[in-house]
MARDRENFI-795133 format. One line per field, with one value per residue (C-alpha): residue number from 0; chain; y, x negated, z. Coordinates in Angstrom, 1 decimal, padded with zeros to 4 digits. Last residue first. Example, Ala and Ser with C-alpha at 12.3 -4.5 7.8 and 13.67 -1.06 7.14 Angstrom:
seq: c(1/0)
mol: c(A/A)
v: c(-001.1/-004.5)
u: c(-013.7/-012.3)
w: c(007.1/007.8)
***
This chain:
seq: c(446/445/444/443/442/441/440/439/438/437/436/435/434/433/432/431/430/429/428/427/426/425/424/423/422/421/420/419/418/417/416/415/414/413/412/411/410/409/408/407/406/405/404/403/402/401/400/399/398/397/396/395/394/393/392/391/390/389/388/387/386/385/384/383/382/381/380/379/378/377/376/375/374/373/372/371/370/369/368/367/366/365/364/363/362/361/360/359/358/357/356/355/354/353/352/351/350/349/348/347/346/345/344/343/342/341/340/339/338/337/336/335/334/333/332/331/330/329/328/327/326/325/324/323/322/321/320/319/318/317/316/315/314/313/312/311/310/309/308/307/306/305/304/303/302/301/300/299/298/297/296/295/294/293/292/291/290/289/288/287/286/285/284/283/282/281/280/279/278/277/276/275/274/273/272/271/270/269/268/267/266/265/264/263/262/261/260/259/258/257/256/255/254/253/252/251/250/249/248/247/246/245/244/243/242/241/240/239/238/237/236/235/234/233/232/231/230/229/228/227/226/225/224/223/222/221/220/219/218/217/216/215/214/213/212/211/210/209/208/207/206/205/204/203/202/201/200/199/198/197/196/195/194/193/192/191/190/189/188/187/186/185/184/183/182/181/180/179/178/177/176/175/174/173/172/171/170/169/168/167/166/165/164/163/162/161/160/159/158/157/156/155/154/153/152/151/150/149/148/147/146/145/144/143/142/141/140/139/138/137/136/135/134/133/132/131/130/129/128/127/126/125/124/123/122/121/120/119/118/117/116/115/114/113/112/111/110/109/108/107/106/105/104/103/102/101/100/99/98/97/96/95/94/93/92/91/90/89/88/87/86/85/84/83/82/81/80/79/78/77/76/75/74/73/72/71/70/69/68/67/66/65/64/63/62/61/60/59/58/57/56/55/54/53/52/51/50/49/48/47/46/45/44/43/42/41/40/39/38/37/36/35/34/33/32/31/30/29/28/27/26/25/24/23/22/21/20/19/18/17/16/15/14/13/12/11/10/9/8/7/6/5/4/3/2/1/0)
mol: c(A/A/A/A/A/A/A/A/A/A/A/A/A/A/A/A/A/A/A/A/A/A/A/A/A/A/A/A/A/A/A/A/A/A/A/A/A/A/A/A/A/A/A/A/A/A/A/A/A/A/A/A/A/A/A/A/A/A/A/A/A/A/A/A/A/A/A/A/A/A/A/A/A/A/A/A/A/A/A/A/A/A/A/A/A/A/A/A/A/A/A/A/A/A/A/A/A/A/A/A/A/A/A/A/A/A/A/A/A/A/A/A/A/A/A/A/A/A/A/A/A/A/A/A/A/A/A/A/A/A/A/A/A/A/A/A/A/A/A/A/A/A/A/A/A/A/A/A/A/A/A/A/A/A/A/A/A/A/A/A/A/A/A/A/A/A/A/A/A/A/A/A/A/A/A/A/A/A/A/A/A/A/A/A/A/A/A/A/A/A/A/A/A/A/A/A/A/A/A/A/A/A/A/A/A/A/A/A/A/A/A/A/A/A/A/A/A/A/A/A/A/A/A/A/A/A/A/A/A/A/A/A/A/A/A/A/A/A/A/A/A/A/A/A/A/A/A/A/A/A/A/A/A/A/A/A/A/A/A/A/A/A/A/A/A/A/A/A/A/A/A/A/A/A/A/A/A/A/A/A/A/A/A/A/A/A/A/A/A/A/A/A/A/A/A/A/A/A/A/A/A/A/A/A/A/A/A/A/A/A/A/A/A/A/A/A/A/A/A/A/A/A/A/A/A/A/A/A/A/A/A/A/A/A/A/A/A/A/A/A/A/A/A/A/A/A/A/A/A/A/A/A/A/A/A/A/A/A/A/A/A/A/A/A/A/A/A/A/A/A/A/A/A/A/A/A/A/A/A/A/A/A/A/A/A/A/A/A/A/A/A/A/A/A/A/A/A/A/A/A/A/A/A/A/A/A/A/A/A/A/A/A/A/A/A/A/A/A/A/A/A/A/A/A/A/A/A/A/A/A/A/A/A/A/A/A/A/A/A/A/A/A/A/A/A/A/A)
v: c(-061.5/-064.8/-066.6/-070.0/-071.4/-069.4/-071.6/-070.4/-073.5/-072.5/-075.4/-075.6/-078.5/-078.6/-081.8/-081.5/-077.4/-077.6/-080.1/-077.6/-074.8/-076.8/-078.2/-073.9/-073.2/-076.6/-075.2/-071.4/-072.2/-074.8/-071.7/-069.8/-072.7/-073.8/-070.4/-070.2/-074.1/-073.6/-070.3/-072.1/-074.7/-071.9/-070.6/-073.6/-074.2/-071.0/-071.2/-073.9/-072.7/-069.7/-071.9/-074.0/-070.7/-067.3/-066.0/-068.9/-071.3/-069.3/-068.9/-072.4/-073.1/-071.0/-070.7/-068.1/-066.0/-062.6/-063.0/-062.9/-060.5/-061.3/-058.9/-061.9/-062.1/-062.3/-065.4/-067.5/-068.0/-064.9/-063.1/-060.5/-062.9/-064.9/-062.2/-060.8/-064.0/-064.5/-060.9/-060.7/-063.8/-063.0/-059.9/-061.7/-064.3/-061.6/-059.8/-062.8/-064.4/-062.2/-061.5/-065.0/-064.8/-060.9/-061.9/-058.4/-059.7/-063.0/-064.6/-068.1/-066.8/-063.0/-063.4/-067.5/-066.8/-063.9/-065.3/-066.0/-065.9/-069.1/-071.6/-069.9/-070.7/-074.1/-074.7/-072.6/-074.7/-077.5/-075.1/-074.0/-077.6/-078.4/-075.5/-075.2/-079.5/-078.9/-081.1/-079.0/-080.4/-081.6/-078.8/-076.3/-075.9/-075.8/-073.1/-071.1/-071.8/-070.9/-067.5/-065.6/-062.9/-061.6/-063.6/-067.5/-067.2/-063.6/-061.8/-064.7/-064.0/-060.5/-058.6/-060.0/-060.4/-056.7/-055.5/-055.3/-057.2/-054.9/-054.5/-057.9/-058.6/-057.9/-059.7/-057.0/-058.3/-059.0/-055.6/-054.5/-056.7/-056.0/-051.9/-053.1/-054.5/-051.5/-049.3/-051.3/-051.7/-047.4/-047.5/-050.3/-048.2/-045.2/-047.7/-050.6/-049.6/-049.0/-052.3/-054.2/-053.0/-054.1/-052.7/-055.5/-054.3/-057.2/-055.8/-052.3/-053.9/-056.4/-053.3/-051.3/-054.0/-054.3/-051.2/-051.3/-054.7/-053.5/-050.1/-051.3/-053.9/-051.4/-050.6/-048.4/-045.7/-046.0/-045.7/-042.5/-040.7/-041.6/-040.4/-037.4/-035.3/-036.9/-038.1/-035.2/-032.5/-035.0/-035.1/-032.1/-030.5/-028.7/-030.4/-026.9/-024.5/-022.4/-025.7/-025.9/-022.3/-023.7/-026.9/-025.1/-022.5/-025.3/-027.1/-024.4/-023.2/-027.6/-028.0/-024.6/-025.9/-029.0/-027.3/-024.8/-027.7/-030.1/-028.7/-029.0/-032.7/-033.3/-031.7/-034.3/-037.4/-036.0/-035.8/-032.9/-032.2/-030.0/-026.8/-027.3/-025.6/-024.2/-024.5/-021.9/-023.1/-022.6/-026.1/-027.3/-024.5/-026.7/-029.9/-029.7/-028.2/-030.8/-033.8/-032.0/-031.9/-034.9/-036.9/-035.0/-035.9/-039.2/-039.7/-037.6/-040.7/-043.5/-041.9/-044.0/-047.0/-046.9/-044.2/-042.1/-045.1/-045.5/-042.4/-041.1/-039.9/-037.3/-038.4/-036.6/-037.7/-040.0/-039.9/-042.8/-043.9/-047.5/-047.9/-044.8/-043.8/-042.9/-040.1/-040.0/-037.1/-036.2/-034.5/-035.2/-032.4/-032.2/-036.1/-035.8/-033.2/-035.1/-038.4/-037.1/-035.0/-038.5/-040.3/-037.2/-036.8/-040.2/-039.8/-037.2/-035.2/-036.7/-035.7/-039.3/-040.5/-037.7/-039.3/-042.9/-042.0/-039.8/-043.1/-045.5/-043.4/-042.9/-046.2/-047.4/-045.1/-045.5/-049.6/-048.7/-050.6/-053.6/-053.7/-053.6/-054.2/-057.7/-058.5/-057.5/-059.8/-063.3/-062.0/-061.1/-064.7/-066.4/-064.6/-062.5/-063.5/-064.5/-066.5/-067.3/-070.1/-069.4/-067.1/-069.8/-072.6/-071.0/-070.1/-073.7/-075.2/-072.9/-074.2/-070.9/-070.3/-066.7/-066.9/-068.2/-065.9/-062.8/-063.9/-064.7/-061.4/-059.5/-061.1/-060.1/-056.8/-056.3/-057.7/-055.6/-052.5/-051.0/-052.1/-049.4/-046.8/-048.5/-048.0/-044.4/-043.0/-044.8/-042.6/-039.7/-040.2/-040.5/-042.7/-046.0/-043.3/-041.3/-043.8/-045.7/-042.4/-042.0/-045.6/-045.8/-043.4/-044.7/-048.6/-048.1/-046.6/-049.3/-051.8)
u: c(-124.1/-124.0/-120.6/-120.3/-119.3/-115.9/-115.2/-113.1/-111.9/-111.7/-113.9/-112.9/-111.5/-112.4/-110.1/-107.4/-107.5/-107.2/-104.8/-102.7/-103.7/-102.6/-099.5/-098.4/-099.4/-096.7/-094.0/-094.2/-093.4/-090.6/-089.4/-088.8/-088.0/-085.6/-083.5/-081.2/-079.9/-079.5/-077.5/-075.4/-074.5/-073.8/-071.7/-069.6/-069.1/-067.7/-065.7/-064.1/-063.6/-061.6/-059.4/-058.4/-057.2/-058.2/-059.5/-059.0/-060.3/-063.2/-064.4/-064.3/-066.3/-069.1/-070.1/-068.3/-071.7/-069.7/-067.2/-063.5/-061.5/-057.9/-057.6/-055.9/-059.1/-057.6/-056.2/-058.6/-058.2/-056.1/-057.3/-059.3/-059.7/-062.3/-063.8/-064.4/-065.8/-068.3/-069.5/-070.3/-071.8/-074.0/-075.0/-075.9/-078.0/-080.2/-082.2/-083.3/-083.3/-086.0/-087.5/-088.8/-092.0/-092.7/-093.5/-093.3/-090.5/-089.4/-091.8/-091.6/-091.3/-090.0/-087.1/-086.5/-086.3/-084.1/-081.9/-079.0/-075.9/-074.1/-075.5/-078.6/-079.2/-078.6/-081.2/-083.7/-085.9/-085.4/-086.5/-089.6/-090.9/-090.2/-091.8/-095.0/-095.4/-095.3/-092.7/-090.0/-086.3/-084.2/-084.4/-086.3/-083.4/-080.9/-082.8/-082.6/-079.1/-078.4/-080.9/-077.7/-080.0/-079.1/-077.5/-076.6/-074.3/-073.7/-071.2/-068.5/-067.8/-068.6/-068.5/-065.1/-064.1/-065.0/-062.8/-063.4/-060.3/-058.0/-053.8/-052.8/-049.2/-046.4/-045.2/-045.1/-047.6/-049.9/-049.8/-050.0/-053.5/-054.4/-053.8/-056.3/-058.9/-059.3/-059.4/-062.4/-064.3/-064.4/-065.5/-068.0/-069.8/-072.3/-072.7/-072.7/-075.6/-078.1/-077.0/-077.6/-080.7/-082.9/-085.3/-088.7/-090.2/-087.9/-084.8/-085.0/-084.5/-081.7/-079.5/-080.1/-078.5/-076.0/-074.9/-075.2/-073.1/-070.1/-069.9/-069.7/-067.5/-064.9/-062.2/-065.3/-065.1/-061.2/-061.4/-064.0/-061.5/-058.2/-060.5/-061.3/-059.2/-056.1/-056.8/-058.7/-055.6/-052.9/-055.2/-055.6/-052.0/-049.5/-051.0/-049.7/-051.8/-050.8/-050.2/-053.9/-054.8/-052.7/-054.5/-058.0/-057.1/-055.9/-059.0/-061.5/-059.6/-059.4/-063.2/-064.2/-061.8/-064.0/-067.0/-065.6/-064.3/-067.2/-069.1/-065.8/-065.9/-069.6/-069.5/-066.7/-068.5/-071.6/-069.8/-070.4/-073.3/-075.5/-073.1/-070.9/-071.9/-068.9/-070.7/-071.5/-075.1/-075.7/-076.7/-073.3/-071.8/-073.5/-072.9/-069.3/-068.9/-071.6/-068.9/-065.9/-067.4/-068.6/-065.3/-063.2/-065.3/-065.1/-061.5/-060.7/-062.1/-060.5/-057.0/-055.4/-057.2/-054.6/-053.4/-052.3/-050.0/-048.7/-047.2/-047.0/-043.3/-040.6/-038.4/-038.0/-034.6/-034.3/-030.9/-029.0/-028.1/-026.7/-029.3/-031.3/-033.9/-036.6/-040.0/-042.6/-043.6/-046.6/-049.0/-052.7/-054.8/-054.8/-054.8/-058.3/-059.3/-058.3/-060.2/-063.0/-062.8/-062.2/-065.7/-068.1/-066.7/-067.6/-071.2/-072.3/-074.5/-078.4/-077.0/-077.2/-075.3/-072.7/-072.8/-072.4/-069.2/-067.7/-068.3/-066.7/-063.6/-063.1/-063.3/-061.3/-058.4/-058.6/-057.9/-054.3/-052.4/-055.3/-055.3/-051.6/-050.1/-052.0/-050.8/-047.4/-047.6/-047.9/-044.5/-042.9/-043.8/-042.4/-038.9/-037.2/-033.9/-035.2/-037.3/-036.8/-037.9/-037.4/-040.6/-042.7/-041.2/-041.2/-044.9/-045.7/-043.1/-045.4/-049.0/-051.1/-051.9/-049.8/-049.1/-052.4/-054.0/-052.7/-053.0/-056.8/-056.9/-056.2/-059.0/-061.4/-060.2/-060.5/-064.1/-064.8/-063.5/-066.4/-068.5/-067.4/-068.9/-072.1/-072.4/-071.2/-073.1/-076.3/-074.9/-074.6/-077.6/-080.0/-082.5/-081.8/-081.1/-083.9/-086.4/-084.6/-085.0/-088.3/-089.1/-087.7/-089.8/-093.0/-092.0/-091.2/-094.2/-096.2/-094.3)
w: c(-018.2/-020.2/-021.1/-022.4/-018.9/-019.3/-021.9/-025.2/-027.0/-030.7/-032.4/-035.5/-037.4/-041.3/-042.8/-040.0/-040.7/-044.3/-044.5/-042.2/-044.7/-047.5/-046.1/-045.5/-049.1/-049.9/-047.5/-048.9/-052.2/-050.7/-048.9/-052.3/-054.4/-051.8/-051.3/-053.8/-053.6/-050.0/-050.3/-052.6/-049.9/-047.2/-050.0/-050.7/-046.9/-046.8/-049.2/-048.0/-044.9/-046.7/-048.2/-045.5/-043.4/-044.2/-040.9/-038.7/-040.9/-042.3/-038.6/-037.9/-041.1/-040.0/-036.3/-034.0/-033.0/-034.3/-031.8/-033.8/-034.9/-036.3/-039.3/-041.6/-044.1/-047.5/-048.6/-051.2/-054.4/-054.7/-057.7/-055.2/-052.4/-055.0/-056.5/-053.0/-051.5/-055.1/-054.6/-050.4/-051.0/-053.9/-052.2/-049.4/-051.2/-052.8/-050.3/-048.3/-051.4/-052.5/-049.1/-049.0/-050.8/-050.3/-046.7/-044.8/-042.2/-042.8/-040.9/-040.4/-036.9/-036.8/-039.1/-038.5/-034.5/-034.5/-036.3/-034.0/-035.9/-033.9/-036.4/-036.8/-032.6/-033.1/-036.6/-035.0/-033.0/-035.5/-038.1/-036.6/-036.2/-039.6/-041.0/-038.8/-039.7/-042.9/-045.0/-046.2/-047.7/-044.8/-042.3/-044.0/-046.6/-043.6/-041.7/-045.4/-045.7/-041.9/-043.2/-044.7/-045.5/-041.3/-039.8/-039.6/-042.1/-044.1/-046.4/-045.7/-041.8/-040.3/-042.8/-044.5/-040.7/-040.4/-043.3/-047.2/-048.4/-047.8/-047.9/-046.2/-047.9/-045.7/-042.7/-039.8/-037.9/-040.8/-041.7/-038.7/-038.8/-042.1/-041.1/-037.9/-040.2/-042.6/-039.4/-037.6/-041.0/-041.5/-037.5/-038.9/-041.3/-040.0/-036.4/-038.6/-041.2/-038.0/-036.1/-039.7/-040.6/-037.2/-038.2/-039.5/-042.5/-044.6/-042.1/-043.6/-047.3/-045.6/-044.2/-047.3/-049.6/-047.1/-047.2/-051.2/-051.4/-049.0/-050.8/-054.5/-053.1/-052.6/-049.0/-047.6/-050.4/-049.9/-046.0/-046.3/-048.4/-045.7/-043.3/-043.8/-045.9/-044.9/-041.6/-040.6/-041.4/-040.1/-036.8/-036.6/-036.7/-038.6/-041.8/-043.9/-041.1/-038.7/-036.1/-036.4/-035.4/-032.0/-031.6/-031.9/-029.5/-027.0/-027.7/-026.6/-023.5/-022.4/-022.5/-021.1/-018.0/-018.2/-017.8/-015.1/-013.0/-013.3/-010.3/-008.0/-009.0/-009.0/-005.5/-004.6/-005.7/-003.6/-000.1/000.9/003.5/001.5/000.4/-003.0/-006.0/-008.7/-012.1/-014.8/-014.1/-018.3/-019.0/-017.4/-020.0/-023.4/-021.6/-021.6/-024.8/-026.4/-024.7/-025.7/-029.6/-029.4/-027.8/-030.1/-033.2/-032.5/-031.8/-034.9/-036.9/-034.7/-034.7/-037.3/-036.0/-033.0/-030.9/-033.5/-035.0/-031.8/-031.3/-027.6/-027.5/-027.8/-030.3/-033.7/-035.4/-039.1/-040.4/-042.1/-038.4/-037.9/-035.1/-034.5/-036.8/-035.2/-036.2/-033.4/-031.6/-029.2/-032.0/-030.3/-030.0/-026.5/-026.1/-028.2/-025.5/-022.2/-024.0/-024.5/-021.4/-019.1/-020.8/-020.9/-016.9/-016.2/-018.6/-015.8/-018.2/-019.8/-023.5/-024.3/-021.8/-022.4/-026.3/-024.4/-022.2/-024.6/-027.3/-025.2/-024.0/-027.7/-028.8/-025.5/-026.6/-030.6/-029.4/-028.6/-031.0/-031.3/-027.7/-025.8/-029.1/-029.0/-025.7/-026.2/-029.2/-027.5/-025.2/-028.8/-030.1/-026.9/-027.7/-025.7/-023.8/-020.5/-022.1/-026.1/-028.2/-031.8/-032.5/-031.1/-032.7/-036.3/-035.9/-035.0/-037.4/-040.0/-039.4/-040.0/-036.4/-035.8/-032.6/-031.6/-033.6/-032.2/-028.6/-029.6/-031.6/-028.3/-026.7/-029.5/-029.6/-025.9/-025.6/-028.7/-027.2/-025.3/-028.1/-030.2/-027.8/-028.4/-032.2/-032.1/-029.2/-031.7/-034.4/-032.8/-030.5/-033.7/-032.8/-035.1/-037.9/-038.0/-037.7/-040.9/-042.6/-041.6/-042.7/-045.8/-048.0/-046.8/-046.3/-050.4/-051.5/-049.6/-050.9)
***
């Protein structure tokens, strides 16, 4: 153990305090509220009961149908979501850089717009010929253009910084207003901003992609997509994630700032996929994260709380797990890792480690030969309990299965926790049979 808390903790260190990664992690929670709204609309016009669907999509207003108003809402998110990632992370990386995180926010954004290729490809009606129409393309806009989105807004952002650092900035006298000297001061950073992306979109137009964000979605992105899109990758990120939890890191928010963006896109091609009513593409997305690799959080510990609930007998146990038994429902963990504890007991840390990766395995075999349907790219909040979540993801099937792991989980766990029950009666025998005297009186004291 010690061996292994040696060689993890730098790197776990590193990680949870890098301000790439942690820019990352909080721009992306800029658009969760607006995913999750957006998946609401989704999945109420999509609720898996056909005459619902068929009503919706039948009944037209003003000559549109109720399903196209339901999916304005989602194209107004889930299409557009690289905006608010990228907004997000320029304003956290200039955060972190200690600059004027409004500006970070606005060049981010300026300089991945710069980049951007403004054309989409049409086909007019009755037309056998495609024609290039001025436009902002969609597909750019939404998980297509995550990856370049990132490294737009830190590049722009270190740019910006890097000339601020310099005093190339215009200083207004004391007196003005102090929104407008940050405005006059941000002129020459922003205007080094906009030179150094120009040059960059021109030598791109040189070369066979013709622009960046061709170039970084086909050796970039589209790579780091099909190493996300395997079990292989789910099970070892998680397998880190649960090792650095057992010395008490937070695993899971350092693995999803490297990971989720690569989640995010697999989720929103489901989504259009979905949309456009063709088979759902990935099984590795965030609702498979989010929803059958774990229950109750982190090692899947509603199983656990269960197991404590009806099977252990000491008093510390029982107690614990009635205080913990609501929270785990809604992924709260918090009290099960730090109370029982989880963290450094070698006891528990073996199913902690080990029921995950079961449930990540079992739900992908069972999506994989179509057992179950894959997850529908709807996102949901994380603290949405079990069963309902399965449901709305992959209908009665997925429920099911969820229900069939939690119970699994249970079986794993009690011969671990029920190890710790029975040392846990002996010490509270122990105590009744040998009590100490611990009052502290201030009486007892002698100066």
């Amino acid at each position: 153990m010690d061996k292994l808390e040696s060689r993890l903790m730098p790197i776990a260190e590193y990680v949870s305090k890098n301000k790439y990664l942690i820019s990352i992690r909080d721009g992306f929670l800029i658009s969760m509220p607006l995913l999750v709204v957006g998946s609401i609309f989704m999945l109420i016009s999509n609720f898996p009961v056909q005459p619902w669907i068929d009503l919706l999509k039948n009944t037209t207003l003003a000559g549109t149908s109720i399903a196209s108003y339901f999916s304005n809402v989602t194209n107004a998110t889930f299409s557009i979501m690289a905006i608010f990632v990228v907004i997000g992370i320029g304003y956290n990386y200039a955060k972190q850089e200690n600059t004027n995180m409004i500006f970070g926010a606005a060049i981010a954004v300026l300089s991945w717009f710069m980049l951007m290729p403004f054309t989409t490809m049409y086909t007019p009606e009755g037309a056998s010929k495609a024609v290039q129409v001025t436009s902002i393309p969609l597909d750019w806009v939404g998980s297509k253009g995550i990856f370049i989105g990132i490294l737009c807004a830190f590049l722009s952002v270190k740019i910006y910084k890097w000339v601020e650092d310099k005093g190339w900035t215009i200083k207004m006298p004391n007196g003005v207003p102090p929104t407008v000297g940050q405005s006059f001061a941000a002129l020459f950073p922003i205007g080094a901003v906009v030179v150094v992306f120009f040059f960059i979109r021109v030598l791109f137009t040189l070369t066979p992609w013709g622009n960046a964000f061709d170039f970084i979605y086909k050796i970039l992105q589209m790579p780091l997509q099909k190493v996300g899109d395997s079990l292989g990758a789910m099970m070892g990120i998680y397998l880190f994630a649960h090792i650095l939890w057992f010395f008490g890191i937070h695993g899971t928010n350092i693995t999803d700032s490297v990971f989720r963006p690569i989640l995010y896109a697999l989720s929103a091609e489901n989504l259009a996929a979905l949309q456009a009513g063709k088979p759902l593409p990935h099984i590795i997305n965030t609702q498979f994260q989010d929803l059958f690799a774990t229950y109750g959080g982190a090692g899947s510990t509603l199983s656990l709380l269960i197991a404590m609930f009806f099977f252990c007998r000491s008093k510390r146990i029982k107690e614990l797990g009635r205080i913990a038994i609501i929270p785990g429902i809604f992924g709260i963990n918090e009290p099960i890792i730090f109370g029982l504890p989880i963290v450094l007991n070698p006891t528990i840390a073996i199913p902690f480690i080990i029921v995950p990766m079961i449930n990540i395995l079992v739900s992908y075999i069972t999506m994989a030969i179509g057992m179950v349907p894959v997850c529908n790219g709807v996102i949901m909040p994380w603290t949405t309990p079990p069963i309902i979540s399965g449901f709305l993801s992959s209908g009665w099937q997925g429920a099911l299965l969820q229900v069939f792991l939690i119970a699994l989980g249970v079986v794993i766990y009690y011969p671990f926790i029920k190890t710790i029950d029975k040392q846990y009666i002996r010490d509270e025998a122990e105590v009744e049979n040998n009590p100490k005297d611990d009052d502290i009186s201030l009486d007892d004291l002698t100066f």
